[in-house]
PABALUM-957943 format. One record per residue (C-alpha): residue number from 1; z, x, y negated. Coordinates in Angstrom, 2 decimals. Layout:
% residues N
NODE seq      pz      px      py
NODE NUM       Z       X       Y
...
***
This chain:
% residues 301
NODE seq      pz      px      py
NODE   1   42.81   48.72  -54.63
NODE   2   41.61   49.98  -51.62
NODE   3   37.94   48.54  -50.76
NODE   4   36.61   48.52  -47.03
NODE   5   33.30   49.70  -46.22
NODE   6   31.93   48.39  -42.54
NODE   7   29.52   51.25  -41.25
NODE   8   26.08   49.99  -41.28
NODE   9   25.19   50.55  -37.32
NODE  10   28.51   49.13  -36.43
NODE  11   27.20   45.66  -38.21
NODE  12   24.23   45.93  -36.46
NODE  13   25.76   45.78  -33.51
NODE  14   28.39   43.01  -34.31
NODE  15   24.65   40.84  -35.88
NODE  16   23.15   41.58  -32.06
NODE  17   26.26   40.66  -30.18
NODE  18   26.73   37.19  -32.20
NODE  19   22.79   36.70  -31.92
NODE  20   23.26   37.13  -28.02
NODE  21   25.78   34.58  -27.55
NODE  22   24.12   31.74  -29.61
NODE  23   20.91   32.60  -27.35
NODE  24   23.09   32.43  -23.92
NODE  25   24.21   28.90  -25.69
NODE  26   21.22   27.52  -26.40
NODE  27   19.84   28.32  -22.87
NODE  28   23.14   27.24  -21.26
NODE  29   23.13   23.89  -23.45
NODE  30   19.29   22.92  -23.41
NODE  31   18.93   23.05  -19.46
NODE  32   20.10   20.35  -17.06
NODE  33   23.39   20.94  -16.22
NODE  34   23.97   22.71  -19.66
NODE  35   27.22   20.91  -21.59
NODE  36   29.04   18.30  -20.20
NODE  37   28.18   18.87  -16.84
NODE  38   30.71   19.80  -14.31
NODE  39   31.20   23.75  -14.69
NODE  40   27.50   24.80  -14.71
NODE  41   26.46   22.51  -12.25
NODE  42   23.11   21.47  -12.29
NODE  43   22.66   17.86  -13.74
NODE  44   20.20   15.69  -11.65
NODE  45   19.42   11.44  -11.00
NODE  46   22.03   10.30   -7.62
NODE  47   19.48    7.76   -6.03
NODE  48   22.02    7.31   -2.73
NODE  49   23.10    4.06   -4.68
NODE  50   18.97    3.03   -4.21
NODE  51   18.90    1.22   -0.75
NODE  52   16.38   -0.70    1.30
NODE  53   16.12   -4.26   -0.16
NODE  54   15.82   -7.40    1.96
NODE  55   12.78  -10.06    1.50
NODE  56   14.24  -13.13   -0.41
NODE  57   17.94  -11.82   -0.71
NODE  58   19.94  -11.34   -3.70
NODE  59   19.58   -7.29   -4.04
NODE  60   21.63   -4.88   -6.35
NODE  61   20.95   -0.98   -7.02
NODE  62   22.54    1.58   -8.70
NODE  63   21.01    4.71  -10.51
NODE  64   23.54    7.26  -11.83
NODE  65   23.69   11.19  -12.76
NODE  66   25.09   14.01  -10.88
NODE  67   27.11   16.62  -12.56
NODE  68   27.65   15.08  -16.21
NODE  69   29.81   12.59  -17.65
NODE  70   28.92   11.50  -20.67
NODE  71   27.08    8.75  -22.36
NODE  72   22.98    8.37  -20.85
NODE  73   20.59    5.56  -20.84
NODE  74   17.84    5.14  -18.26
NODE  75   14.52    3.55  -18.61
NODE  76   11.13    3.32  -16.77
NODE  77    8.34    5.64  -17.41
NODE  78    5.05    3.35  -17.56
NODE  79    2.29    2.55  -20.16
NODE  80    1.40   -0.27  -18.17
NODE  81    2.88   -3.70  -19.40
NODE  82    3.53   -5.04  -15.64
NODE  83    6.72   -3.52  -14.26
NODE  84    6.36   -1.05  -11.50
NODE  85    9.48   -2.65   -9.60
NODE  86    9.00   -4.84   -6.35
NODE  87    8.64   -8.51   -7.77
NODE  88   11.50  -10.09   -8.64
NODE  89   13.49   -7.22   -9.40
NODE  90   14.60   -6.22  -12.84
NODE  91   15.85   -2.61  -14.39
NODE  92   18.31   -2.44  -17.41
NODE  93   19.32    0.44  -19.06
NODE  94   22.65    0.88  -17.16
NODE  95   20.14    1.76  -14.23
NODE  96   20.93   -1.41  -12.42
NODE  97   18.14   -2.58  -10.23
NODE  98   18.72   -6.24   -9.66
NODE  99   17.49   -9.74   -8.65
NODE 100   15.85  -11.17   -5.18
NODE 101   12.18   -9.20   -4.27
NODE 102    9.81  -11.92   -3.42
NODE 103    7.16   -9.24   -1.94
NODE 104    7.26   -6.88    0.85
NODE 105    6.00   -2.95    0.40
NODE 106    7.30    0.42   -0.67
NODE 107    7.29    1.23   -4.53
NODE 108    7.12    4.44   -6.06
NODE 109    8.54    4.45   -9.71
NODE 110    9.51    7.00  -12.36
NODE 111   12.69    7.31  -13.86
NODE 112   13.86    8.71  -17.46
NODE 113   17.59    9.50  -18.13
NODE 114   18.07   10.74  -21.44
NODE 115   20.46   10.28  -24.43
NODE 116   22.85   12.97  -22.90
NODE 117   25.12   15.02  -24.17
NODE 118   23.77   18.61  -24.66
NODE 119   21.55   18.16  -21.74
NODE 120   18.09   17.37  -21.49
NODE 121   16.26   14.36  -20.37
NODE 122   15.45   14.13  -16.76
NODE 123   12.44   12.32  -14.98
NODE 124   12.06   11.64  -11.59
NODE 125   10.46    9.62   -8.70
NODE 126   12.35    6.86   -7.32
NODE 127   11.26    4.92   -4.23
NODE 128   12.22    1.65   -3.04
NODE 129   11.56   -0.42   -0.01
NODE 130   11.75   -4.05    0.32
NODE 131   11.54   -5.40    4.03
NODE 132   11.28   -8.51    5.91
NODE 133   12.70   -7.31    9.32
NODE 134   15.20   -9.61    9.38
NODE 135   13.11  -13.10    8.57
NODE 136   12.20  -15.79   11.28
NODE 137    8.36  -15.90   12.10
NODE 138    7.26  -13.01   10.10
NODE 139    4.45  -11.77   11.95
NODE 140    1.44   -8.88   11.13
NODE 141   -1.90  -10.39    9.81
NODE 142   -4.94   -9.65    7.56
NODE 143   -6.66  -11.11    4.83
NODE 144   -9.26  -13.25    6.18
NODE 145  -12.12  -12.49    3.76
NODE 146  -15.08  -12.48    5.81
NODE 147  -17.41  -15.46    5.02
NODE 148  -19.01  -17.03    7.53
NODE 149  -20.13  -20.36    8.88
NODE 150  -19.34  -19.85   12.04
NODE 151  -17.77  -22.76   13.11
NODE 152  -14.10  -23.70   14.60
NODE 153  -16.29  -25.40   17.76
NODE 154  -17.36  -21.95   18.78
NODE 155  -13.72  -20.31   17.60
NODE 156  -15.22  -17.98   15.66
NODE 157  -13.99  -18.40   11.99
NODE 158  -10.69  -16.51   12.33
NODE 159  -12.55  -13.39   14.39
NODE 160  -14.12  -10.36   12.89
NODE 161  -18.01   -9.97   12.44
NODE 162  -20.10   -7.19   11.66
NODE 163  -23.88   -7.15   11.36
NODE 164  -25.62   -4.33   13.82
NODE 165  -27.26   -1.63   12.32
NODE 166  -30.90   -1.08   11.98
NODE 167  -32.80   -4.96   13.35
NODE 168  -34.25   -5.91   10.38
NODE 169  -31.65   -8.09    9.01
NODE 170  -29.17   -6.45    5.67
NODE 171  -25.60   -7.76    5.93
NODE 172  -22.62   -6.28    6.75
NODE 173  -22.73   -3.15    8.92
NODE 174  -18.61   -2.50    7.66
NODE 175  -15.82   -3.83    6.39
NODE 176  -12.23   -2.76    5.87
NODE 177   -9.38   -4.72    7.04
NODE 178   -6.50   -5.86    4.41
NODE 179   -3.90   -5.63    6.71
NODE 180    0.02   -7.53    5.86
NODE 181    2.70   -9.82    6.75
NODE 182    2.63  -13.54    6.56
NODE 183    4.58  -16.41    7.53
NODE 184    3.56  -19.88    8.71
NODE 185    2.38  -22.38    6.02
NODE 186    2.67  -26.12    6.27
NODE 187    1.27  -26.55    9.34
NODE 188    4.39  -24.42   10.74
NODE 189    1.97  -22.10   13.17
NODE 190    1.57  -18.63   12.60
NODE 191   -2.17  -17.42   12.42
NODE 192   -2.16  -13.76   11.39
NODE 193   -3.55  -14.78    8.01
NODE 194   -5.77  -17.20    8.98
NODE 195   -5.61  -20.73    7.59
NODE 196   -2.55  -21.91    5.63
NODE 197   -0.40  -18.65    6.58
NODE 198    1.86  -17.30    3.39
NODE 199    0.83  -13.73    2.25
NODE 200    4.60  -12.18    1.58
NODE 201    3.76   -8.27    1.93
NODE 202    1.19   -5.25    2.33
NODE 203    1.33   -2.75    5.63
NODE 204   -0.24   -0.01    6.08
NODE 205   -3.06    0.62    8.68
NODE 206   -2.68    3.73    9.80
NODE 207    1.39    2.23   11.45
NODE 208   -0.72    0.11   13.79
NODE 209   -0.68    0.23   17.20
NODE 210   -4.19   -0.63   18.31
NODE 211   -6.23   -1.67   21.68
NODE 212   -9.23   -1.69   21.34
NODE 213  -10.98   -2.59   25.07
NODE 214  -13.43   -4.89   26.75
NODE 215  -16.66   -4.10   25.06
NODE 216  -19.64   -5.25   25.86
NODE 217  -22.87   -4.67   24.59
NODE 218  -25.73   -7.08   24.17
NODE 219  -28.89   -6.65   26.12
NODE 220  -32.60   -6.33   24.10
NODE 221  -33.39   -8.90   21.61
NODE 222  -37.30   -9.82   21.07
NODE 223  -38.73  -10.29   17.85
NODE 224  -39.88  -13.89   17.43
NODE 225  -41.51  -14.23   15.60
NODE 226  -42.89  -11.10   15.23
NODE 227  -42.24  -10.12   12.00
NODE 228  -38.70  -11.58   12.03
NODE 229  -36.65   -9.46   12.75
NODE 230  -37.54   -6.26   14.54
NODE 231  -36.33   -6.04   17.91
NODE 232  -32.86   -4.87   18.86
NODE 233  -32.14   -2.73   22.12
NODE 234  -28.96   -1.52   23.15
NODE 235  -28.57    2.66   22.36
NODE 236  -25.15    3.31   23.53
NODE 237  -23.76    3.11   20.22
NODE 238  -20.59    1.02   20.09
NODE 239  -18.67    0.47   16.62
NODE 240  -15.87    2.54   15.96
NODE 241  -12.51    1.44   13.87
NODE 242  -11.79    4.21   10.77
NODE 243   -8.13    5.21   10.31
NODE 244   -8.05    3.26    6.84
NODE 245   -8.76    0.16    8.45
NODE 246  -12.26    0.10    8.39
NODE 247  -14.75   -1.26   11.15
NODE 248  -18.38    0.28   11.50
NODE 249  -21.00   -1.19   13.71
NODE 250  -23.13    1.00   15.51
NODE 251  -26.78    0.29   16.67
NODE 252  -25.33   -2.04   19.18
NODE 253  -24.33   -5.78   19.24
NODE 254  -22.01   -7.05   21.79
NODE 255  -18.38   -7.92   21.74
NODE 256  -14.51   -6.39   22.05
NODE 257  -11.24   -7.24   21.99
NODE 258   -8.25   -6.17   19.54
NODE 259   -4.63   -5.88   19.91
NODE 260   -2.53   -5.01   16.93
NODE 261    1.16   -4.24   16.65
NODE 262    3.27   -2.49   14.37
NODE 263    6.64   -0.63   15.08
NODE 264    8.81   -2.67   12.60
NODE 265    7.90   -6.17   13.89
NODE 266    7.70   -8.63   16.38
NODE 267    4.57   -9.81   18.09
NODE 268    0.77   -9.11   18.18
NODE 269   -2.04  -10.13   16.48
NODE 270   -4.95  -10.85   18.83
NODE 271   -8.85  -10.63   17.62
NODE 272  -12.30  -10.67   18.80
NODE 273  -14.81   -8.08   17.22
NODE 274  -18.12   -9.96   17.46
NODE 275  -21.47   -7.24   16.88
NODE 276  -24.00  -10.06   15.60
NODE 277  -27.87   -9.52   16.53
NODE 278  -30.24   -9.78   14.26
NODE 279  -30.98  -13.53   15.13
NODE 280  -27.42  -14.67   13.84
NODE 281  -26.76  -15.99   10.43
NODE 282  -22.98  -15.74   10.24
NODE 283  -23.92  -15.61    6.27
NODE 284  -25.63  -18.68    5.88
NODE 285  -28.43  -20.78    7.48
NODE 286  -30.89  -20.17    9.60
NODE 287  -35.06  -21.15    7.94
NODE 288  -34.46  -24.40    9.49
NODE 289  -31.66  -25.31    7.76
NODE 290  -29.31  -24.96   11.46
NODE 291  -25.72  -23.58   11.04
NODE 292  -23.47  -20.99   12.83
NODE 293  -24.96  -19.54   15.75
NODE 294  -28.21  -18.10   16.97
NODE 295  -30.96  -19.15   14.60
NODE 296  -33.80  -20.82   16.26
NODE 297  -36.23  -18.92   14.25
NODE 298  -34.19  -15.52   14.58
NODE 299  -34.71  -15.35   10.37
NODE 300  -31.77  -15.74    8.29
NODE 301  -32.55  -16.91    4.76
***
């Protein structure tokens, strides 16, 4: 018998050589685009099947993968039990986005594909917008939050207020405008918000185009009685509107005029931005029990 004796560098070598092509496997197969993709190429999410959706129409989506063929199931990466999808849309795990969005916006959502073959799971950001360009009456508006009882004789209740700074009087020197579309309610009239108006969507601010023009500054108000409040005088300090949205009054009352449009619809919202004085009690009554308007004791309880 003739026995064969392998020389002991020689298997060294052959035990390096094996050990470097299971390493250059695992890399190859534990990266995206690793097995089953197509020839090395890298394996990523192919959104172009994610298009703008339209308000209140029957809307369809499609999520796949780049690169691999193979068996994958998607899913959605929140803790939260509310779906991060526009309302009225649904995700299976196909990666079908489906239904009719009842809500206008942009969502931001994060994807999972995993369950491939020889390639690892991928995450990423999906976006989706739902729009309302194409439905009758949709026009801009806010949230009309403000209380007041400032009355509908002196067509104040849909306006904004702000309480001047410094005069003796705490209320509200600011307040930030919750800007979005709306459509008429019952009464059929659209009211940027105001009234019976339908909330369908949020907008953002900062697309507004804005006018802001025609202020006019209130002269000197006296304290009477003395001790309620102190005295106002104008300082040459008009408010100023914050690119969030926000309104700040300055150390003058008086009044302006607003003009907002946005790029993506129809229309303008129209608003007065009313400075009150000290001696107005948009927040309640007056000592005497009188409603909106100057108080005739310049106090507000």
């Amino acid at each position: 018998m003739t026995s064969r004796h392998t020389h002991p560098r020689i298997g060294q070598r052959l035990v390096m050589a094996c050990l470097m092509v299971l390493a250059a496997c695992v890399t190859s197969c534990a990266r995206p685009g690793g097995g089953g993709g197509g020839g090395g190429a890298e394996v990523t999410l192919d959104l172009s099947g994610i298009t703008v959706a339209r308000y209140n129409e029957p809307y369809q989506g499609q999520i796949a993968i780049r690169a691999y063929s193979g068996p994958v199931l998607y899913s959605l990466a929140t803790a939260e039990d509310e779906s991060p999808l526009p309302p009225g849309l649904s995700f299976d795990e196909a990666g079908r986005i489906t239904g009719t969005p009842t809500y206008v916006g942009t969502w931001d959502f994060q994807v999972i594909a995993s369950g491939m073959t020889g390639v690892q799971d991928i995450e990423e950001t999906v976006s989706l917008t739902v729009t309302a360009q194409y439905v009758e009456d949709v026009g801009i508006g806010y949230e009309h939050d403000q209380v007041n009882n400032m009355t509908d004789e002196f067509d104040l209740m849909s306006h904004i207020w702000l309480r001047v700074e410094g005069g003796g009087v705490e209320g509200t020197q600011s307040w930030t405008m919750n800007l979005g579309l709306y459509t008429p309610g019952a009464n059929e009239i659209a009211e940027g918000g105001y009234g019976d108006d339908v909330r369908i969507g949020d907008l953002s601010f900062s697309d507004l185009e804005i006018e802001f023009y025609d202020w006019e500054a209130t002269g000197p108000v006296s304290a009477d009685p003395p001790s309620y409040p102190s005295e106002h005088n104008p300082e040459d300090d008009p408010p100023i509107i914050e690119s969030d949205g926000t309104f700040r009054a300055g150390a003058d009352g008086g009044e302006a005029r607003l003009t907002l449009r946005h790029p993506d619809y129809e229309g303008e919202l129209e608003r007065r931005l009313l400075i009150v004085p000290p001696d107005w009690c948009p927040l309640g009554v007056d000592a005497v029990g009188g409603g909106g308007g100057p108080s005739e004791t310049r106090y507000c309880e």
